[in-house]
C-alpha positions in Angstrom: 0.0 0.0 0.0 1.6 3.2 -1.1 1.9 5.9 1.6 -0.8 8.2 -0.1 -3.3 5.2 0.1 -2.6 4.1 3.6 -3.4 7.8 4.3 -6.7 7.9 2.9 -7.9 4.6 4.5 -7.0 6.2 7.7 -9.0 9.2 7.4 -12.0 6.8 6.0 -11.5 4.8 9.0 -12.1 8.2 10.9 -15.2 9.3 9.2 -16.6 6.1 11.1 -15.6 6.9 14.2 -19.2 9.3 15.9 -16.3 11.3 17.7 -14.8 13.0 14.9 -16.4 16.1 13.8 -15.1 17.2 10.4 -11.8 18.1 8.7 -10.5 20.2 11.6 -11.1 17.2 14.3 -9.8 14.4 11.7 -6.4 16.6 11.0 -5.8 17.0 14.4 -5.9 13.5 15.6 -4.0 12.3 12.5 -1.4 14.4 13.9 -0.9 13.5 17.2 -0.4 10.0 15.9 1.7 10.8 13.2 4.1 12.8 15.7 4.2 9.8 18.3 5.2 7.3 15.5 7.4 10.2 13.8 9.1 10.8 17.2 9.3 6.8 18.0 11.0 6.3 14.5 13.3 9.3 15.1 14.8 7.9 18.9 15.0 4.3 17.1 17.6 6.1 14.9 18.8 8.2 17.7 19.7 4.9 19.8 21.4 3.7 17.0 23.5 7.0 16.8 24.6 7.7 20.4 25.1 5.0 22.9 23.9 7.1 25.7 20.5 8.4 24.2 17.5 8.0 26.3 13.8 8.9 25.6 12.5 11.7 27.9 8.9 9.2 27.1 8.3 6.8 29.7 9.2 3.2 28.3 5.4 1.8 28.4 4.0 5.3 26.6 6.3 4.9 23.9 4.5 4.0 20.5 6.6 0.9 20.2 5.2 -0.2 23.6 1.6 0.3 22.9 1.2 0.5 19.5 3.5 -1.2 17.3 1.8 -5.0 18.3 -1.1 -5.0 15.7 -2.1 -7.9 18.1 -1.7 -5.4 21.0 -4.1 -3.3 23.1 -7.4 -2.6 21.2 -11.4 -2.1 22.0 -12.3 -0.3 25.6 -8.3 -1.1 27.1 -7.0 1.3 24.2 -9.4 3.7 24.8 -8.8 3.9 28.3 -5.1 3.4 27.9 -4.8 6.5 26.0 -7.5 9.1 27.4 -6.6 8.1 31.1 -2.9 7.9 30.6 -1.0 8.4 27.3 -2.3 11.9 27.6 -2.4 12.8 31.3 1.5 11.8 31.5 2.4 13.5 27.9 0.7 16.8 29.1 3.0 17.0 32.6 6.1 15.4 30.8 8.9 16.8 32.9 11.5 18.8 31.6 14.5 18.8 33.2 17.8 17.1 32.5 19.6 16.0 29.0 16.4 15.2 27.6 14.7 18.9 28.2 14.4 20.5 25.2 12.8 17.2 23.9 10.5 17.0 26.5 9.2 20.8 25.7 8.2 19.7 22.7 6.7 17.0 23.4 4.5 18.4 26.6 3.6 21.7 24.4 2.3 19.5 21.4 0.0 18.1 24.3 -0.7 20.3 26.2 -4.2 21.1 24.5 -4.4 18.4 22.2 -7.5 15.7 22.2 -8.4 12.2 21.3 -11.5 13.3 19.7 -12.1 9.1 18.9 -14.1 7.2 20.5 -14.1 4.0 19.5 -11.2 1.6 20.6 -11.2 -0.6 18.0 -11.2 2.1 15.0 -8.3 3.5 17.0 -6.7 0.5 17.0 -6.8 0.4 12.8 -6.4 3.6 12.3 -2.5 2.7 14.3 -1.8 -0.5 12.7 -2.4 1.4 9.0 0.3 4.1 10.6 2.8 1.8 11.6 3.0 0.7 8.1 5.1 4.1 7.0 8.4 3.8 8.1 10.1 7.8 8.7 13.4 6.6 8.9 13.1 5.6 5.1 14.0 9.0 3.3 12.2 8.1 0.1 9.3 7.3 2.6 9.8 10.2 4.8 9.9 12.4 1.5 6.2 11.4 0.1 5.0 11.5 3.4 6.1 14.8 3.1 4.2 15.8 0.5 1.1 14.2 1.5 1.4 15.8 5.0 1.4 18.9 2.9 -2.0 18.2 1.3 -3.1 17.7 4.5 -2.1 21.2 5.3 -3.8 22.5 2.4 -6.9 20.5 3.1 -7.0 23.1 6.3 -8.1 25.7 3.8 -11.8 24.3 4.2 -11.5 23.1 7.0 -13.7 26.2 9.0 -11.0 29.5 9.7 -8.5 27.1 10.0 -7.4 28.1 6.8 -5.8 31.6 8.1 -2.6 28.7 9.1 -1.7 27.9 5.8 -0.2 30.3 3.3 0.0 28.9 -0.5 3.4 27.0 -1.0 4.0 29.3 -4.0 4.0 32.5 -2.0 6.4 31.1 0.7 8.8 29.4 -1.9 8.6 32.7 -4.1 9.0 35.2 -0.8 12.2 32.9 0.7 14.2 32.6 -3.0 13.7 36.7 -3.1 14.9 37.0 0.2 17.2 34.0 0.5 18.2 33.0 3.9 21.7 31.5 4.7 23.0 29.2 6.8 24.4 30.7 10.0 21.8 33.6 10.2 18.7 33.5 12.4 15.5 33.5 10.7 12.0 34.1 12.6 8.5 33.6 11.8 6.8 34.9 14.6 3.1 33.8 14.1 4.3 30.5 11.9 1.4 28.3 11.9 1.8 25.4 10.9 5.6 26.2 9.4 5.0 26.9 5.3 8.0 30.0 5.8 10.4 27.2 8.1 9.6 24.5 5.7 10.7 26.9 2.5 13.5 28.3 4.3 14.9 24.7 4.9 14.3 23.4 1.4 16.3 26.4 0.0 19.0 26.7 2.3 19.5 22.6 1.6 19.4 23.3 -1.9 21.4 26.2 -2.4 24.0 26.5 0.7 24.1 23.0 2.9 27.5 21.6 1.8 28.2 19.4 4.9 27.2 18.5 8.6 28.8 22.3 9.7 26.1 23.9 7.8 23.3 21.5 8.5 24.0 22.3 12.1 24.3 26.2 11.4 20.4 25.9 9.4 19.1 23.9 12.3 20.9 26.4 15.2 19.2 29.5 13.4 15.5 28.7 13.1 13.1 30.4 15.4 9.4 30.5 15.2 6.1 31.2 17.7 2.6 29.9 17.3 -0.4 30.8 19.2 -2.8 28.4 18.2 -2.6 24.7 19.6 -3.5 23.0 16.5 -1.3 24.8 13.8 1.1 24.7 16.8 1.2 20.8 16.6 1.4 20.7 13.0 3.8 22.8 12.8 6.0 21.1 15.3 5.1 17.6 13.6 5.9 19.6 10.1 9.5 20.1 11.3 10.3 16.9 12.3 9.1 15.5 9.1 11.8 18.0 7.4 14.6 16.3 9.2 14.8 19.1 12.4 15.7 17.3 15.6 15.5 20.0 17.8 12.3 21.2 17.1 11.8 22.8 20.5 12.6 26.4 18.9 9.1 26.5 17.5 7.8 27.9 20.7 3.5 27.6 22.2 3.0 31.3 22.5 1.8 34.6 21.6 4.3 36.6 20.1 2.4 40.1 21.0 2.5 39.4 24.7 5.4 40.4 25.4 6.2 43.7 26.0 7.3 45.5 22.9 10.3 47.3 24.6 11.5 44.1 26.7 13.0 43.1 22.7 16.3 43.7 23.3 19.4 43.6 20.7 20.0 39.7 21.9 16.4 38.9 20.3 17.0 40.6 17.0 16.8 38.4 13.9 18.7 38.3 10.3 15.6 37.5 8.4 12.0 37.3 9.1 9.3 35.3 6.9 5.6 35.7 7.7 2.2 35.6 7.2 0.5 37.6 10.0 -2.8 36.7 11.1 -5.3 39.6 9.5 -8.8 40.4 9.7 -8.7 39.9 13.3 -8.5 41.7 16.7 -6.0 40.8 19.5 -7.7 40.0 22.8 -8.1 43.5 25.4 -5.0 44.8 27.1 -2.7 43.3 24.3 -2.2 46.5 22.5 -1.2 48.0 26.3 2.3 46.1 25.6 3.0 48.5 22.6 4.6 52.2 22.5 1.2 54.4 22.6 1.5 55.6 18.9 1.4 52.0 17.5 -1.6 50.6 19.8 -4.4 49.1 18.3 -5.9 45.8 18.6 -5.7 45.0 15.0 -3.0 42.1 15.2 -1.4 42.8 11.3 -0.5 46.2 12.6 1.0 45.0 15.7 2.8 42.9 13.9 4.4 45.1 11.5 5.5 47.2 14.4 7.4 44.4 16.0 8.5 43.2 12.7 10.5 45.9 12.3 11.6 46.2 15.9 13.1 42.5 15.6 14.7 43.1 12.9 18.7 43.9 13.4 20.9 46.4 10.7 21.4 45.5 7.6 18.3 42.2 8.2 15.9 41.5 5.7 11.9 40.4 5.6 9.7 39.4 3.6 5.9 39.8 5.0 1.9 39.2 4.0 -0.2 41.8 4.4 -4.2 43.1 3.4 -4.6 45.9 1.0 -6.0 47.9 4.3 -2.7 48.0 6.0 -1.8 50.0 2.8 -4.4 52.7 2.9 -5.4 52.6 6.4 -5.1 56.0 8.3 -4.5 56.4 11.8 -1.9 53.9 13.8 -1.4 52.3 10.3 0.0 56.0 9.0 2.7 56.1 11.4 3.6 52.5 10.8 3.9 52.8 7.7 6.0 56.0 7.9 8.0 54.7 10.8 8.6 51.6 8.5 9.7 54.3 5.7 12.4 55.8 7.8 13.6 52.8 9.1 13.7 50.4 6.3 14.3 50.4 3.0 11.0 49.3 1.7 12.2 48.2 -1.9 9.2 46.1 -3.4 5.5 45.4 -3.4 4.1 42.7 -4.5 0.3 42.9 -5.5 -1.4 39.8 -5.0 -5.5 39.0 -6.4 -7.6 38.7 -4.3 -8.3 35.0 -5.0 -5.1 33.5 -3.9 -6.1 32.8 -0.6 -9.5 31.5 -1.2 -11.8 30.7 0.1 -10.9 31.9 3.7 -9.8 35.0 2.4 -11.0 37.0 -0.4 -9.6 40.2 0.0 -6.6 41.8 -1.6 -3.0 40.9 -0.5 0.5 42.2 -1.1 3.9 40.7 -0.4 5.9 43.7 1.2 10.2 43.4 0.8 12.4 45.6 3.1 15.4 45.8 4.4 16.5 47.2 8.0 18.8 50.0 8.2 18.1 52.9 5.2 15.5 55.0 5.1 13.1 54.0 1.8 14.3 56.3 -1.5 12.0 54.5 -3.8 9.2 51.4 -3.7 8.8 49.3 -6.8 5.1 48.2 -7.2 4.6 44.5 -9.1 0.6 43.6 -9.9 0.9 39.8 -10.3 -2.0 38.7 -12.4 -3.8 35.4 -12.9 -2.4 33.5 -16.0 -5.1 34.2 -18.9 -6.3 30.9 -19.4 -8.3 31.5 -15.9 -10.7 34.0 -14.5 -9.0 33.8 -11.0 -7.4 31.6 -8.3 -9.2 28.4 -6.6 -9.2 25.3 -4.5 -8.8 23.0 -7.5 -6.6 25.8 -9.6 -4.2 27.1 -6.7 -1.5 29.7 -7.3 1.9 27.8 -8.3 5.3 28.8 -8.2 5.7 29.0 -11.6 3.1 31.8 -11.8 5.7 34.3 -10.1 8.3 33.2 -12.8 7.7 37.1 -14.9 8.4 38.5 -11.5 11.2 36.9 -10.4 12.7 37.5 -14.0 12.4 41.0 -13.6 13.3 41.2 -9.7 17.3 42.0 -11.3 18.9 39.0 -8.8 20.4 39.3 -5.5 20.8 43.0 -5.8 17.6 44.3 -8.0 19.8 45.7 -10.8 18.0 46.9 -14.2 14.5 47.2 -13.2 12.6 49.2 -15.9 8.6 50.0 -15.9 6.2 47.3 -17.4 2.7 47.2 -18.0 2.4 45.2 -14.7 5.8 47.0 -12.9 6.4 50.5 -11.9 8.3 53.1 -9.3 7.1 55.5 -6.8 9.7 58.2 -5.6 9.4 58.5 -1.5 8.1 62.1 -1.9 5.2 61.1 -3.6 4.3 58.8 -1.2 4.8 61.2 2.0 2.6 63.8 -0.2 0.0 60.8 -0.3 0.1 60.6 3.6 2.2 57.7 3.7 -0.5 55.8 1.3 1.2 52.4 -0.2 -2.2 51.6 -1.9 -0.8 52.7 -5.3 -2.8 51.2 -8.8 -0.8 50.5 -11.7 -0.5 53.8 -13.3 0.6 51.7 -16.4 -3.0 50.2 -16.7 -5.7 52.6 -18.8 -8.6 53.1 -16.3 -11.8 52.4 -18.8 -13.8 55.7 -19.0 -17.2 55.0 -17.4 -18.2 58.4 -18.4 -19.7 61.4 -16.8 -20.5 60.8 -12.9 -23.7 62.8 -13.0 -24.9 61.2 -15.9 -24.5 58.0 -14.5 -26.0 57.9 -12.3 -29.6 59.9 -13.8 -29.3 57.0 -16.0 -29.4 54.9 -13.1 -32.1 56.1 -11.8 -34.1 55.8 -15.0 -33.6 52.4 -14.6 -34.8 51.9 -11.6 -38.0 54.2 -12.3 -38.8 51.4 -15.5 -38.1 48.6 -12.9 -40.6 50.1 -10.2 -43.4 50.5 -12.9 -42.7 47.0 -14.5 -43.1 45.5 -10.6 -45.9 47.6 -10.3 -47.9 46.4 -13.6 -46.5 42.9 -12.4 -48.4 43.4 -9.3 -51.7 44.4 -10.7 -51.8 41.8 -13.1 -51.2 39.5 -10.3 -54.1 40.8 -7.6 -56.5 40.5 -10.6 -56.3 37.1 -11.5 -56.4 36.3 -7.7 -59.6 38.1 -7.6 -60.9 36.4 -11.0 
């Protein structure tokens, strides 16, 4: 059974099971499976490798101790085994000793994780199917891999869970413009469930990671925070998947609580990839831990201003965010000028509005800047659909090969020879201050169709309307008299 089968007749198996409630339930128990026999697999290796490796997992909670038998515990002892004491013990795992960091991980993945199943016996196949993967096989591991990322993507309808998951085409694109190195330290700071990390490591492998010096150096520089508990896990479980075996960077927290000022120079970063959480308010009293300028409870905003703040001289980011953080006035005028002054904000990317669909529909840009200079110039880029489709969908997703006309004309490492396209133009930074610190800039390249006098318009508008009210009105005569016939 290939790996992508055995993977659908486990989440078949679930749809049987009356305690699993829909895609968001069914992804979350798959995980905390998968990341038991992923971590299992992983200390079978790491046993091998150093003599004096121990498990910070007691021996009898172990997946090899309860799970591997397909003979083994099943029906009500399974159950019971795992809501009474597999989690209980996981959740207070202690964390102390050689073993910490690995316990961390382990208890955070927990700490509000569920067994939404309810029936022993499905549990029971639903293991047997996952011991059949082996994730100490690379080729295995690999197409895992890509299924796990389907799985990610299947988040997209799964309720708002789809805010977690940015399209692998706009991380890939953002981390190859940016392009982290070994040896620096690059954040995401709200990372759900790890698209930028996963990017970042795929790159650095591909274009940098000569040895086990520099393998060490990627893995050493990777920091992340989630919020969330279930893009948490994911995340965490995304990592390990990718070959990480520390993963105890990717910390269980809010980013924004945290006092804005208690960032000191140690926490400052080399390069930052993100996708913050828009469209939505922080809780009360969050917005207290920011300068009084920059408060607002609108967590993109926050964001940006600790964005910047995190970022050291001479660092570079790459970061999602809604066409209102553009025009906004207010707290998101003095970000963006205090972004101005203290970055160089060199590109904008214009996104349609359909490449986050469907839990998003409203516009998005990709904003590039470095830390250090004061912005001279912004270059503006409106990506557009390919023609051969009206927009961007579940079954017709952006791809990396979309952004290949941009990355053509991006001029390399150091954005040499730019020239204004239909789709590409520059905006001096005086234009922009006399604009009130406005980024929403349309393609000036771009005729805007003549819809014609305003005032005229609209009379003809309302001649319309005057037809349509007499035509329901002779409707509704004709309509009373045959009811009275």
């Amino acid at each position: 059974m290939t790996v992508r089968s055995t993977v659908k007749s486990i989440q078949d198996i679930m749809r049987q099971d009356v305690g699993v409630d829909g895609d968001a339930q069914r992804i979350s128990q798959l995980c905390w499976m998968f990341f038991l026999k992923i971590v299992d697999d992983q200390e079978l290796q790491l046993e091998l490798l150093y003599s004096d490796y121990r498990s910070p997992i007691p021996a009898d909670l172990q997946w090899r101790s309860w799970a591997a038998d397909p003979e083994g515990l099943t029906g009500d002892a399974l159950l019971t085994f795992i809501n009474d004491r597999l989690f209980p013990e996981l959740k207070e795992l202690s964390a102390v000793g050689k073993g910490a960091n690995r316990s961390r991980v382990i208890r955070s993945v927990f700490e509000d994780a569920y067994n939404y199943m309810k029936s022993g016996q499905l549990i029971r196949q639903v293991v047997n199917r996952i011991n059949s993967i082996d994730f100490n096989d690379l080729a295995e591991r690999q197409h895992f891999g890509d299924i796990y990322e389907q799985i990610l993507n299947d988040l997209q309808s799964a309720g708002n869970s789809g805010e977690y998951y940015t399209p692998r085409a706009v991380t890939s694109f953002m981390t190859e413009r940016v392009d982290p190195k070994p040896g620096e330290i690059l954040l995401d700071p709200a990372c759900g469930t790890g698209g930028f990390l996963t990017s970042a490591i795929r790159h650095m492998r591909n274009s940098y990671v000569r040895g086990v010096e520099d393998e060490q150096q990627l893995q050493a520089g990777l920091r992340a925070v989630e919020k969330k508990q279930l893009p948490h896990m994911l995340c965490v479980t995304n990592m390990l998947l990718h070959g990480i075996e520390d993963a105890s960077f990717v910390q269980h927290d809010n980013t924004l609580a945290r006092p804005y000022i208690s960032y000191s120079s140690n926490d400052r970063v080399d390069v930052i990839l993100t996708n913050p959480p828009f469209g939505g308010r922080e809780e009360v009293g969050i917005e207290s831990n920011f300068p009084k300028h920059f408060q607002t409870r609108e967590t993109a905003d926050l964001f940006l201003a600790l964005i910047i703040r995190l970022l050291r001289p001479g660092g570079r980011a790459a970061v999602v965010l809604p066409d209102g953080s553009l025009f906004g006035e207010g707290v998101k005028t003095r970000l963006k000028e205090h972004l101005l002054q203290e970055c160089n904000l060199h590109t904008i990317v214009r996104l349609p509005n359909s490449v986050f669909r469907p839990y998003a529909t409203i516009g998005t840009n990709l904003l590039f800047f470095d830390k250090g200079e004061p912005t001279k110039e912004t270059w503006f880029y409106e990506h557009r659909v390919p023609a051969s489709q009206k927009a961007y969908s579940m079954t017709r997703p952006i791809r990396l090969e979309h952004f290949q006309s941009c990355a053509d004309w991006w001029g390399g490492r150091t954005r040499d020879g730019r020239v204004e396209t239909e789709v590409a133009w520059r905006v001096d930074i005086d234009d922009i201050r006399d604009r009130n610190y406005n980024l929403d800039w349309r393609n000036p390249n771009v005729a805007v169709e003549d819809h014609g006098d305003p005032a005229e318009v609209l009379a003809e508008l309302e001649e319309a309307e005057n037809r349509s009210q007499k035509l329901r009105d002779q409707l509704k005569a004709i309509l009373e008299k045959a009811l009275l016939q």
